[in-house]
Steps between C-alpha positions, in 0.01 A plus 500: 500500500549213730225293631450396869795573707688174535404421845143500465407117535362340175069475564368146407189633450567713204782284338190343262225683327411815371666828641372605789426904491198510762706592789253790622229249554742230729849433438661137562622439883884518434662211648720655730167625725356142436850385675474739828114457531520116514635392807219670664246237321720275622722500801416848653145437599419661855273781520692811551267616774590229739772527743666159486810393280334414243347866389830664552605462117205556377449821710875600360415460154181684481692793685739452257239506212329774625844714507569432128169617408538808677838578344376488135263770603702692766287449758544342872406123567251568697255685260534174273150304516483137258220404367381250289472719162500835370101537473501413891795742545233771264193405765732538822610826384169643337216326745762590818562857479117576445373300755824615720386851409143467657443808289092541464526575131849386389614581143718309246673569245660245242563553084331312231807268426555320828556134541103330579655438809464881590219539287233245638628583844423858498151394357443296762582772780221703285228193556590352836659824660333812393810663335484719251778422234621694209678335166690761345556476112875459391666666185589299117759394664342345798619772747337674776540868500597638877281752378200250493570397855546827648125622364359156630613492862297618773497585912335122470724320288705236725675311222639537165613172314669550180740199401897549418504300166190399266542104423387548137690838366748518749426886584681610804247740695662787631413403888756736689310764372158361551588354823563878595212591410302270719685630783411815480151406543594284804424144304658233477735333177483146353728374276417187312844446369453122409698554160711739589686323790817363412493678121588827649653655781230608750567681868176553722652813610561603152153403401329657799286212508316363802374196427694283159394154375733245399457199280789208499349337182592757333862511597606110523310414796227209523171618461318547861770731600443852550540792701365870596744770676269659789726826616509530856281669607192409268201369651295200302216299612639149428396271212537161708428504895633248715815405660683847486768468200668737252429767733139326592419662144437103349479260764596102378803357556777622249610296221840517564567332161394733310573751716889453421389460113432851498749599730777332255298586154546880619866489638573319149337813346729758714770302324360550182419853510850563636670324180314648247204279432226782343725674298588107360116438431419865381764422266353175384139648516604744257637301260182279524318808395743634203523131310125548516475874417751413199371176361161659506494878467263693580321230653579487858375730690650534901213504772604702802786758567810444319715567738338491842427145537595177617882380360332151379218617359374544172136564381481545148178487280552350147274735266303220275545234731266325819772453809313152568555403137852582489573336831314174374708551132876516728513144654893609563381744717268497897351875548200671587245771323324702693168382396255232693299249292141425617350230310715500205411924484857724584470852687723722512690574820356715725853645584570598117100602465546763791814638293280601217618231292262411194378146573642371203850616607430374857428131364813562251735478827775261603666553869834365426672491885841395543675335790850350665529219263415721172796475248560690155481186348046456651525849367554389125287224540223708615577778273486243204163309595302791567591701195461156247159468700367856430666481114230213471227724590 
C-alpha cells in the first residue's frame, strides 16, 4: 500500500513526535490552505461590503469561497452561511428554526449520541424557549432506528436533528431515511455533519437535508472556520443581528481569511474524494485494527458498526485494559479515549454509555482516527506501541 500520494506537501508539524491519530477531534491546517488564506491577513484587507477598490478582492474571494463550499455538498452558493465554528453553526440551525417557527408548543427531536453542541442547545430551547424536546435512544451500535423517529414525531414537532457521523465510533446514521421521515410530519432536518464532511461523499439533495453543519477543523481548515447549508427556502431567526450578512442570518463583517480556508480545505477534499482517499484510509484503518486483533486475540473488541462508519475511524476497546492507561503507556502514539477525567476520577463516555456498553468496556476504548498524512509505516508504529503497552498490563 502506498502512503500519501506524492503530491501531498510534506506537514512540518507532524515531521517530529509521536503519531498523530486524533484527526476526528482537529486535524492539522494543510499548508496549501495556509498558502491561499494568507494574503488576506496580509495584502487583501478591505471589507468586502464596501464599494471601493479595495473590497473588490476580497468580495471575489469570499464568493469564491462560498462556491467551493457549496460544491462539496451540492448545493447553490447562496444557501452557504460561515460562521465562526460548528457549535455556532448547531445554535443557528437549532435556536433559528424554532424561533423562525413561532410555533406555541414546538417539538424537538434529537438522539442520545449527538455532538454537546446539539445536545446543550436543544436543552436550552427547553429552559429559555418552552420547547418540548425528545432524545431518542440509539441501538449497540450507536444507530437510530427510523422506526424510533417515526413513533416520536408529532403535528408539533418542527425539527429533527440527528448528526451524519458520530466523532467517537464513527457510525454513519441513516439520515435519508430519517430526513424522510421528518418530512412527512412537515418538520424540518439538521444535519450536524462536522466529521463527515470531506470523509465521504455527501449531496444535500441526496440527503434531503435542510439545514447541514460544517466544520473546517476537521477537514484541514484553521479552527474558527465553519459553515451551515440553509436550503432556500428555510426560515431562521438569526444568531447575530446587525449589519445584514450571510443572508442577515449572522451579522459581523466576514472573515474573509478564513472564509477562503474553508473554501480551499473543502475543494482540497473534492479532490480527495475523487482520487480515492477513504478507500486509502479504510484500508489503513483496517490494518490498524487486524495487527491489534492478531497480536492480541480476543482482546479487542470494535465499538460501533463494522461497516457503517467513518473510513478513518477506529474505536476499539482492549478487554483488560483502561484506554487512558494505554494511551499514557504508547508515547509513540497521540489519540483519544472516549472517557473525561474529573479530578483524577475517569467516566465513561456518554456516547459508548448510551450504546449499552458495560462501563468497564466504555473506559477500555481507544478512538484511533486517521487522516491525509497517515502512512502504513504510523500504522506499525501505532500497532506496535499499543499492543507492547497493553502486554504490560
Amino acid at each position: 500500500m502506498s502512503g500519501p500520494d506524492r503530491t501531498l506537501p510534506p506537514h512540518p508539524g507532524l515531521a517530529d513526535g509521536p503519531v498523530y491519530l486524533d484527526s476526528n477531534a482537529t486535524t492539522p491546517v494543510d499548508p496549501r490552505v495556509t498558502e491561499a488564506m494568507r494574503p488576506h491577513l496580509t495584502d487583501f484587507f478591505g471589507n468586502p461590503s464596501s464599494s471601493h477598490p479595495f473590497s473588490k478582492v476580497p468580495r471575489r474571494a469570499l464568493d469564491q469561497a462560498r462556491a467551493q463550499v457549496a460544491d462539496l455538498i451540492g448545493a447553490r452558493p447562496g444557501e452557504v452561511v460561515f460562521t465562526s465554528s460548528g457549535s455556532e453553526a448547531d445554535l443557528l440551525a437549532l435556536r433559528g428554526a424554532v424561533l423562525a417557527s413561532a410555533h406555541p408548543s414546538p417539538h424537538v427531536i434529537t438522539q442520545a449520541t449527538e455532538h454537546p453542541a446539539v445536545l446543550e442547545t436543544v436543552s436550552a430551547l427547553e429552559r429559555l424557549h418552552g420547547a418540548r424536546v425528545t432524545v431518542l435512544p440509539v441501538d449497540s451500535h450507536g444507530l437510530l432506528a427510523p422506526a424510533a423517529l417515526a413513533g416520536a414525531l408529532t403535528e408539533d414537532t418542527v425539527l429533527v436533528s440527528v448528526m451524519a457521523a458520530n466523532n467517537e465510533t464513527g457510525a454513519l446514521q441513516p439520515v435519508t431515511e430519517l430526513a424522510a421521515l421528518a418530512h412527512e410530519h412537515n418538520a424540518l432536518f439538521h444535519c450536524d455533519a462536522a466529521q463527515a464532511a470531506g470523509k465521504i461523499p455527501l449531496d444535500i439533495d441526496e440527503l434531503g437535508v435542510d439545514l447541514l453543519t460544517i466544520v473546517g477543523h476537521k477537514m484541514y481548515a484553521p479552527k474558527g472556520a465553519a459553515a451551515l447549508y440553509v436550503r432556500d427556502g428555510v426560515r431562521l431567526e438569526p444568531v447575530v443581528y446587525g449589519g445584514g450578512q450571510e443572508r442577515g442570518l449572522r451579522a459581523g463583517t466576514e472573515n474573509v481569511a478564513l472564509a477562503v480556508a474553508l473554501g480551499t480545505a473543502a475543494q482540497l477534499a473534492v479532490d480527495d474524494l475523487a482520487t480515492g482517499a477513504p478507500a486509502r484510509l479504510a484500508a489503513l484503518r483496517n490494518d490498524l485494527h487486524q495487527r491489534l486483533a492478531t497480536a492480541l486475540p480476543g482482546r479487542v473488541h470494535i465499538n460501533g458498526p463494522e461497516k457503517h462508519r467513518l473510513p478513518n475511524t477506529l474505536n476499539v476497546s482492549v478487554e483488560g485494559a483502561l484506554g487512558h492507561e494505554l494511551l499514557a503507556a504508547a508515547g509513540e502514539i497521540a489519540a483519544s479515549t472516549g472517557s473525561a477525567c474529573h479530578s483524577g476520577t475517569h467516566t465513561p463516555s456518554p456516547v459508548l454509555t448510551a450504546m449499552g456498553l458495560e462501563p468497564t468496556r466504555a473506559l477500555g476504548a481507544l478512538r484511533l482516527s486517521l487522516g491525509r498524512w497517515t502512512t502504513p509505516k504510523d500504522i506499525e508504529t501505532a500497532a506496535a506501541a499499543l499492543v507492547g503497552a497493553a502486554g504490560a498490563q
